[in-house]
CHARMM-style PDB file with segment names, atoms N, HN, CA, C and O in Angstrom:
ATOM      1  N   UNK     1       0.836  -1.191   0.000  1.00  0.00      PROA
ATOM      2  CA  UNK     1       0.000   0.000   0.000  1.00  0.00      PROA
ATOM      3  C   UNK     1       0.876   1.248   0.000  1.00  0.00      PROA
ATOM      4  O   UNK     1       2.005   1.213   0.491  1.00  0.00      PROA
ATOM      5  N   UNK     2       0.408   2.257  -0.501  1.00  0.00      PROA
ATOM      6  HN  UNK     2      -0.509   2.285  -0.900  1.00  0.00      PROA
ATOM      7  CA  UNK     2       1.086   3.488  -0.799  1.00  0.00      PROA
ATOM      8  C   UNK     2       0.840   4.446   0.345  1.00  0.00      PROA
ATOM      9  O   UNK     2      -0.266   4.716   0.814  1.00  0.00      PROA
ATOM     10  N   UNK     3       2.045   4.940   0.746  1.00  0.00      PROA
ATOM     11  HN  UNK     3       2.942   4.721   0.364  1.00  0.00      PROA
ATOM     12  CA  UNK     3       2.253   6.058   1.732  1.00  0.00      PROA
ATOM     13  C   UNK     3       1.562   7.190   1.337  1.00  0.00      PROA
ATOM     14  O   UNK     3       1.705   7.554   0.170  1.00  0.00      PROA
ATOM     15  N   UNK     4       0.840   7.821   2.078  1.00  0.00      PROA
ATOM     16  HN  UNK     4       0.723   7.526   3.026  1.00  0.00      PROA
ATOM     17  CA  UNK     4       0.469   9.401   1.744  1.00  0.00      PROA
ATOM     18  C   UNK     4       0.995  10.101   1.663  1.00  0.00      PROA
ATOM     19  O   UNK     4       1.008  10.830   0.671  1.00  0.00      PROA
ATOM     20  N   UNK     5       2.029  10.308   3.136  1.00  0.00      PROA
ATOM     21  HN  UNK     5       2.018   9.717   3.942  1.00  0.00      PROA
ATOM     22  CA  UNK     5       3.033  10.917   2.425  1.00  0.00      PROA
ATOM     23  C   UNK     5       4.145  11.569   0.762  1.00  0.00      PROA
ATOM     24  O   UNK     5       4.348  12.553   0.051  1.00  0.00      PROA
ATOM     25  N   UNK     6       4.560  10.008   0.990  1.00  0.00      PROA
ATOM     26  HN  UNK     6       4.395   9.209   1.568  1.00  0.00      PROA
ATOM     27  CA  UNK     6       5.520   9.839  -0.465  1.00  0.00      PROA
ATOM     28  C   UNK     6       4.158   9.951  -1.584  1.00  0.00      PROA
ATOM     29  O   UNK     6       4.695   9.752  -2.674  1.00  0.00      PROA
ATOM     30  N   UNK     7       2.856  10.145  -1.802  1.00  0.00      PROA
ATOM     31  HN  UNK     7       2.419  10.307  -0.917  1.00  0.00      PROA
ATOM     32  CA  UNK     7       1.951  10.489  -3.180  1.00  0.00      PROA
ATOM     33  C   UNK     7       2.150  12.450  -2.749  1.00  0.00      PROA
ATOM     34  O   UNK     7       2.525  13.259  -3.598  1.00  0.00      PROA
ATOM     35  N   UNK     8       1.900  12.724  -1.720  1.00  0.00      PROA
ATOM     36  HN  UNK     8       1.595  12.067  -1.030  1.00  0.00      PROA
ATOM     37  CA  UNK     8       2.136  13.782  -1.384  1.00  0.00      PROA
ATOM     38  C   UNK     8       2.975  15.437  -1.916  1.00  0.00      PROA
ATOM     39  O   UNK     8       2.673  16.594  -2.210  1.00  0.00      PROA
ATOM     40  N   UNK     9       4.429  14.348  -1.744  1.00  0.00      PROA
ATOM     41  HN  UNK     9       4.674  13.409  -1.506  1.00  0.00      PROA
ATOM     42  CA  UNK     9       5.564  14.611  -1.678  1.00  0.00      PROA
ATOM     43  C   UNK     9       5.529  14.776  -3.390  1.00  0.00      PROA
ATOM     44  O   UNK     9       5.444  15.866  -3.956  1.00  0.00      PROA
ATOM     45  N   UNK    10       5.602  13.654  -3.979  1.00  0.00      PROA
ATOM     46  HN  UNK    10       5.671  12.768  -3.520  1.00  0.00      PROA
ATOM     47  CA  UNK    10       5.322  13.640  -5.667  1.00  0.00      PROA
ATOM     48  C   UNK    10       4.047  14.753  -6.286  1.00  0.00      PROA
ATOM     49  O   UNK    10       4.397  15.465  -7.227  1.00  0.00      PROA
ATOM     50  N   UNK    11       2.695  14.893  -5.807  1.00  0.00      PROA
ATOM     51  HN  UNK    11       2.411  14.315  -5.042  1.00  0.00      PROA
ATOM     52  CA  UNK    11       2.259  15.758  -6.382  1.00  0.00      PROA
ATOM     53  C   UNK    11       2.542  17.167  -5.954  1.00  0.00      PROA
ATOM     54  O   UNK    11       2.115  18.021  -6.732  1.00  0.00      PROA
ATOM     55  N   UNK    12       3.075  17.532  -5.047  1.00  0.00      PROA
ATOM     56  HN  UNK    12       3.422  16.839  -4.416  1.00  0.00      PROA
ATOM     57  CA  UNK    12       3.567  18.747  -4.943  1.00  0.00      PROA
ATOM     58  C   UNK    12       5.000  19.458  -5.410  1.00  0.00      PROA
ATOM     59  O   UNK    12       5.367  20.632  -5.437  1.00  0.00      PROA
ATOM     60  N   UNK    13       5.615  18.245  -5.752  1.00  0.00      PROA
ATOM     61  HN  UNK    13       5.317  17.291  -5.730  1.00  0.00      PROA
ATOM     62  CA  UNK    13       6.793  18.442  -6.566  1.00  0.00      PROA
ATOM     63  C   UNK    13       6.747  18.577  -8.525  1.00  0.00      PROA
ATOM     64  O   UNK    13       7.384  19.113  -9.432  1.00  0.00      PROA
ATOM     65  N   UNK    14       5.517  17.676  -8.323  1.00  0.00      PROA
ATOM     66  HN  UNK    14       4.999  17.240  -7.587  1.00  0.00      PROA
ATOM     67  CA  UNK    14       4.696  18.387  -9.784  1.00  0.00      PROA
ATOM     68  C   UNK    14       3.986  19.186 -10.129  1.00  0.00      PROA
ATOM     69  O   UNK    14       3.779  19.690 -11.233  1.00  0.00      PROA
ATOM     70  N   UNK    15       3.377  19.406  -8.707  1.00  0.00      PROA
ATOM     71  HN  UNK    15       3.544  18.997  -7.811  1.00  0.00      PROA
ATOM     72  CA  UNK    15       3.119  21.032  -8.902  1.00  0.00      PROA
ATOM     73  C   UNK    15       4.012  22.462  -9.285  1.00  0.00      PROA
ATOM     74  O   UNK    15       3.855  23.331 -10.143  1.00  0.00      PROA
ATOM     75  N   UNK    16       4.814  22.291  -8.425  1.00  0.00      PROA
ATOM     76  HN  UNK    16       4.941  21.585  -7.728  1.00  0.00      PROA
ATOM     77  CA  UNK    16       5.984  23.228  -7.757  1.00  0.00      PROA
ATOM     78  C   UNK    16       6.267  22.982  -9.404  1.00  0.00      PROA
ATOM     79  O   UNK    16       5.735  23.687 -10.261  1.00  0.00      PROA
ATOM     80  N   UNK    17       7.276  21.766  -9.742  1.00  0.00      PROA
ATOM     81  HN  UNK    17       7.709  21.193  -9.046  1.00  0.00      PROA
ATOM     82  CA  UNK    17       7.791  21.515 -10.749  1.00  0.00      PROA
ATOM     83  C   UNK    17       9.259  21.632 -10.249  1.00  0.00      PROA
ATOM     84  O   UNK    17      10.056  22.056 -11.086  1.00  0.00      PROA
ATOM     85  N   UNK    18       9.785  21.297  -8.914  1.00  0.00      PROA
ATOM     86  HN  UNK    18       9.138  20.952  -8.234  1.00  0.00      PROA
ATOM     87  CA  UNK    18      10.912  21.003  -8.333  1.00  0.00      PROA
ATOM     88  C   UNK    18      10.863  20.592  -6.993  1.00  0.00      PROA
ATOM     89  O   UNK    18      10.140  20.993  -6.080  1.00  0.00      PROA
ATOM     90  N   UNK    19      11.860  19.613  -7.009  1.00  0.00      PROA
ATOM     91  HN  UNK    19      12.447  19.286  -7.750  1.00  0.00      PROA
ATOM     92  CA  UNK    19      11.972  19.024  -5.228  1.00  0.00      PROA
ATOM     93  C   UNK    19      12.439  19.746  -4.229  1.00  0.00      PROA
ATOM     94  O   UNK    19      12.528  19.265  -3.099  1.00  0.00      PROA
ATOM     95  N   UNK    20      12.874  21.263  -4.572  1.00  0.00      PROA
ATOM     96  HN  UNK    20      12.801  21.654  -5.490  1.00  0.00      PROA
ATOM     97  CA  UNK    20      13.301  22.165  -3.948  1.00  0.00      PROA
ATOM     98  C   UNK    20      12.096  23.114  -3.259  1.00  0.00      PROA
ATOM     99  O   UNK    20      11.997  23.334  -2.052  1.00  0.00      PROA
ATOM    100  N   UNK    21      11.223  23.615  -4.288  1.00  0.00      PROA
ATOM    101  HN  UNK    21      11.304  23.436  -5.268  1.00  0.00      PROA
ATOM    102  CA  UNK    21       9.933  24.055  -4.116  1.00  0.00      PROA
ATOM    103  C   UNK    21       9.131  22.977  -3.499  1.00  0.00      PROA
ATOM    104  O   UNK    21       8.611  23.305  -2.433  1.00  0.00      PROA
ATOM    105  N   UNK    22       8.932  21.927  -3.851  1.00  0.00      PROA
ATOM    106  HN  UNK    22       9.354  21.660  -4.717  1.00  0.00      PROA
ATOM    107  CA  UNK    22       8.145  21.305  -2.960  1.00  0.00      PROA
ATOM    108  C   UNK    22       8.786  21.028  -1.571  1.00  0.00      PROA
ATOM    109  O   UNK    22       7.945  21.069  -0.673  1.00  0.00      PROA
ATOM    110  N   UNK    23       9.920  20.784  -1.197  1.00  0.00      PROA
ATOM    111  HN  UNK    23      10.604  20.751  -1.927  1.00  0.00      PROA
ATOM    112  CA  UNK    23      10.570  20.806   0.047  1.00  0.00      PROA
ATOM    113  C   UNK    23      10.369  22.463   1.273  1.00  0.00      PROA
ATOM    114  O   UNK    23       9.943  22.734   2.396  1.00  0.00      PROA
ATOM    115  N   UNK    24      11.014  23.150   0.073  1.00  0.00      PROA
ATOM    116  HN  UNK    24      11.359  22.930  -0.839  1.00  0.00      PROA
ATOM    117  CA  UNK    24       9.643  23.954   0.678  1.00  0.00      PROA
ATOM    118  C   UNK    24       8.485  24.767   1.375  1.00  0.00      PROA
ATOM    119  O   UNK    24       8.593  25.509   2.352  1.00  0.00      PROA
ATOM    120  N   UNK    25       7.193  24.415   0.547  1.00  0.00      PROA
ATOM    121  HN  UNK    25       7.106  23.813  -0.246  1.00  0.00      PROA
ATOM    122  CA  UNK    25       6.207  24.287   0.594  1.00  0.00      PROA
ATOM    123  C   UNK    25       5.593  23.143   1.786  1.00  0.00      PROA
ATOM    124  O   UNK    25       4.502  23.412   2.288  1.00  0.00      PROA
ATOM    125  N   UNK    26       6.250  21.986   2.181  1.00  0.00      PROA
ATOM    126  HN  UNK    26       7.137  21.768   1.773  1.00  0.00      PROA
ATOM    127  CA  UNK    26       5.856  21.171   2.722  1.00  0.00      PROA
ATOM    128  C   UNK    26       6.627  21.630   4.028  1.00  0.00      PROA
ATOM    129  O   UNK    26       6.257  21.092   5.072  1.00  0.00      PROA
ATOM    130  N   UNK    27       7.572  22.485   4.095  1.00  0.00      PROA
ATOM    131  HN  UNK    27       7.873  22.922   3.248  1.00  0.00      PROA
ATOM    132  CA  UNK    27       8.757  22.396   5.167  1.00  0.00      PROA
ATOM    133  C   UNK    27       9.409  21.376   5.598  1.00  0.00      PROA
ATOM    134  O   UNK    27       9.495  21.229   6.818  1.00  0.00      PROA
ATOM    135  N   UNK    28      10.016  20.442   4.724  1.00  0.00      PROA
ATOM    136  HN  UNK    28       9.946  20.561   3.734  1.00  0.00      PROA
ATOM    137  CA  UNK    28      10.502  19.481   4.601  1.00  0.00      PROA
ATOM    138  C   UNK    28      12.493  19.918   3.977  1.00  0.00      PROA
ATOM    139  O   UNK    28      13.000  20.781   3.261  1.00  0.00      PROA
ATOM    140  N   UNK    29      12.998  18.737   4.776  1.00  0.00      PROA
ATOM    141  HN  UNK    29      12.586  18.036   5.358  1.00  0.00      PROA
ATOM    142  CA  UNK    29      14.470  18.890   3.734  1.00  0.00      PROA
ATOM    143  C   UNK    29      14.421  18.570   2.325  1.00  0.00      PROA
ATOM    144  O   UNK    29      13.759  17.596   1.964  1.00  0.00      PROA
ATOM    145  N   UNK    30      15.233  19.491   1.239  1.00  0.00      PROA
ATOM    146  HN  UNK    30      15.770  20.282   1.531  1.00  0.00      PROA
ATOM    147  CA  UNK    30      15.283  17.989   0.219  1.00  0.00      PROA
ATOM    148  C   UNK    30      15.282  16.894  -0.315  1.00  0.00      PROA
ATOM    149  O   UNK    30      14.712  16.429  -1.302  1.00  0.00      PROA
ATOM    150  N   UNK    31      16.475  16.238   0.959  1.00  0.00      PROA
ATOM    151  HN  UNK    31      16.938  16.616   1.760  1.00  0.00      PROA
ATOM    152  CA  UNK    31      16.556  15.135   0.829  1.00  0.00      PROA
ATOM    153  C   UNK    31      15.372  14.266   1.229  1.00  0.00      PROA
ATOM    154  O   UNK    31      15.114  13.181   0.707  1.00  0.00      PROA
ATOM    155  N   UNK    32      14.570  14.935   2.358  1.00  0.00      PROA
ATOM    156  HN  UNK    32      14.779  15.817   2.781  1.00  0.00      PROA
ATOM    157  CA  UNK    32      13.190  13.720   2.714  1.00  0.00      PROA
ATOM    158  C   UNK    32      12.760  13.950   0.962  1.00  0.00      PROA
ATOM    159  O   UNK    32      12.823  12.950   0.246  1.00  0.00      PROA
ATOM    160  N   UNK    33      12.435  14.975   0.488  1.00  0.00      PROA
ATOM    161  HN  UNK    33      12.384  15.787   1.070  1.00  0.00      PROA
ATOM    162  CA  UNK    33      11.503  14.509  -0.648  1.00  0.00      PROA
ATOM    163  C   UNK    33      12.059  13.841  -1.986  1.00  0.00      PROA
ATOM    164  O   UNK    33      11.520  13.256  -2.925  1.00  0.00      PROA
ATOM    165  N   UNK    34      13.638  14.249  -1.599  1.00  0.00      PROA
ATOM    166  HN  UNK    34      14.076  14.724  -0.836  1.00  0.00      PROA
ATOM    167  CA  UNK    34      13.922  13.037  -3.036  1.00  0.00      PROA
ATOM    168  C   UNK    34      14.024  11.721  -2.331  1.00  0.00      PROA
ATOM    169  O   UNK    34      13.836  10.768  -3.087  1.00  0.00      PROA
ATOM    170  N   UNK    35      14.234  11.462  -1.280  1.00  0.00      PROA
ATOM    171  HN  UNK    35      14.387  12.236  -0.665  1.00  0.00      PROA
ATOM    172  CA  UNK    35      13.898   9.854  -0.477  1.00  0.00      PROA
ATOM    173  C   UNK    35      12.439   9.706  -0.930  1.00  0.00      PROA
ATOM    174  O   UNK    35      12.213   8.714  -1.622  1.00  0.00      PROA
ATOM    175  N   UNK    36      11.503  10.448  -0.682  1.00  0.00      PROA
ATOM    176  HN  UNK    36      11.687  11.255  -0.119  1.00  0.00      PROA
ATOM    177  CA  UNK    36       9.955   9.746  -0.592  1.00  0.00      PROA
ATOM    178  C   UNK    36      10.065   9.553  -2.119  1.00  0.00      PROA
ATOM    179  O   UNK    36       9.593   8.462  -2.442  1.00  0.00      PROA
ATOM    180  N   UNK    37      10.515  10.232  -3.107  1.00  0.00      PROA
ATOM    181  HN  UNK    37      10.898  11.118  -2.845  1.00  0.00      PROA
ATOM    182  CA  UNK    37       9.993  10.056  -4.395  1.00  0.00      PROA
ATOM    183  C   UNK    37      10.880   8.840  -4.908  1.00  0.00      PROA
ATOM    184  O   UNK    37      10.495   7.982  -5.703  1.00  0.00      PROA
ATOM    185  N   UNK    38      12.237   8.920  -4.268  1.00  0.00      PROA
ATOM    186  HN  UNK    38      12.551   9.617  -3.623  1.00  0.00      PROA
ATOM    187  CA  UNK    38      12.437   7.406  -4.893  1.00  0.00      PROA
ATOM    188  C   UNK    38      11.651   6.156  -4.041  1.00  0.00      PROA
ATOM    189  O   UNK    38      11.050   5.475  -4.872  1.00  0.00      PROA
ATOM    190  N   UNK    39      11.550   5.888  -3.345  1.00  0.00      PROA
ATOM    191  HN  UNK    39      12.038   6.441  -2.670  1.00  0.00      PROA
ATOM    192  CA  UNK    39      10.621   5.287  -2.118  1.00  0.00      PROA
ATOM    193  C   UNK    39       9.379   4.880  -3.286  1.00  0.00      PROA
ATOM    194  O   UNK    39       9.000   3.721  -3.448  1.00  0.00      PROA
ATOM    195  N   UNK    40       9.018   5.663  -3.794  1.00  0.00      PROA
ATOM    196  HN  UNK    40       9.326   6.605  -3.662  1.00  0.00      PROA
ATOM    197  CA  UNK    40       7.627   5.936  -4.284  1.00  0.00      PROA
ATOM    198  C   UNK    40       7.807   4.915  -5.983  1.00  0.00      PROA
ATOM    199  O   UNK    40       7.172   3.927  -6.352  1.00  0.00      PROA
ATOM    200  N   UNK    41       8.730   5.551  -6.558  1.00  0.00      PROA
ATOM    201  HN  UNK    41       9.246   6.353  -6.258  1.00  0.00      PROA
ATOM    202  CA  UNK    41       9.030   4.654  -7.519  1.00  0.00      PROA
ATOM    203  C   UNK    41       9.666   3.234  -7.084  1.00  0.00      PROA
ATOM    204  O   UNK    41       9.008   2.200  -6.968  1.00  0.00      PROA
ATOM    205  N   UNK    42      10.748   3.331  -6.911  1.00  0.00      PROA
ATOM    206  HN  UNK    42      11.282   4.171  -7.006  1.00  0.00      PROA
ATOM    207  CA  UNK    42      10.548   1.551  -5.150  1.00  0.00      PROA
ATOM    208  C   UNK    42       9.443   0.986  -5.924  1.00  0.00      PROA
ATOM    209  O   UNK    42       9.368   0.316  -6.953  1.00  0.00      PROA
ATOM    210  N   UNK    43       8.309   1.656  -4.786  1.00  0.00      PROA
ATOM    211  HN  UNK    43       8.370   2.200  -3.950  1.00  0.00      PROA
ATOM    212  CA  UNK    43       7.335   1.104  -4.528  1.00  0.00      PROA
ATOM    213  C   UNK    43       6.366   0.675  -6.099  1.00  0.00      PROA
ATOM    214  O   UNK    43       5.766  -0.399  -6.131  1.00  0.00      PROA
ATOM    215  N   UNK    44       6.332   1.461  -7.090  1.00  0.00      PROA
ATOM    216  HN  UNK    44       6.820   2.333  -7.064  1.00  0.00      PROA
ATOM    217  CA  UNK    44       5.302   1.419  -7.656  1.00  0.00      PROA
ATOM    218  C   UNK    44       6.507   0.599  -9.084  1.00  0.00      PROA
ATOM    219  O   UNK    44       5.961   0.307 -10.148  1.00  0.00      PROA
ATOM    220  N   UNK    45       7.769   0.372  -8.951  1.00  0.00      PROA
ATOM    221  HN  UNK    45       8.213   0.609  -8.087  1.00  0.00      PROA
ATOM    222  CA  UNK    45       8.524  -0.574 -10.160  1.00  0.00      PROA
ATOM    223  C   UNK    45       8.566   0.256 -10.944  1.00  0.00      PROA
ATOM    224  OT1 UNK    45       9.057   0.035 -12.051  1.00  0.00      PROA
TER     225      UNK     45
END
């Protein structure tokens, strides 16, 4: 099952249209959101 987070993390970085802007926007480090987004691909192959 998929984290909310890490779907989160991905549509706000496609929003933004960077992991910088979405980091952020979320008040998050970079690195959590390029972890959740690889996490996310991980997850989905």
């Amino acid at each position: 099952m998929l984290r909310p987070e890490l779907l989160k993390a991905f549509i706000i970085a496609a929003e933004t249209g960077s992991f910088s802007a979405a980091a952020r926007q979320l008040g998050k480090h970079l690195t959590t959101i390029s972890g959740n987004i690889a996490r996310l691909e991980d997850e989905l192959g």
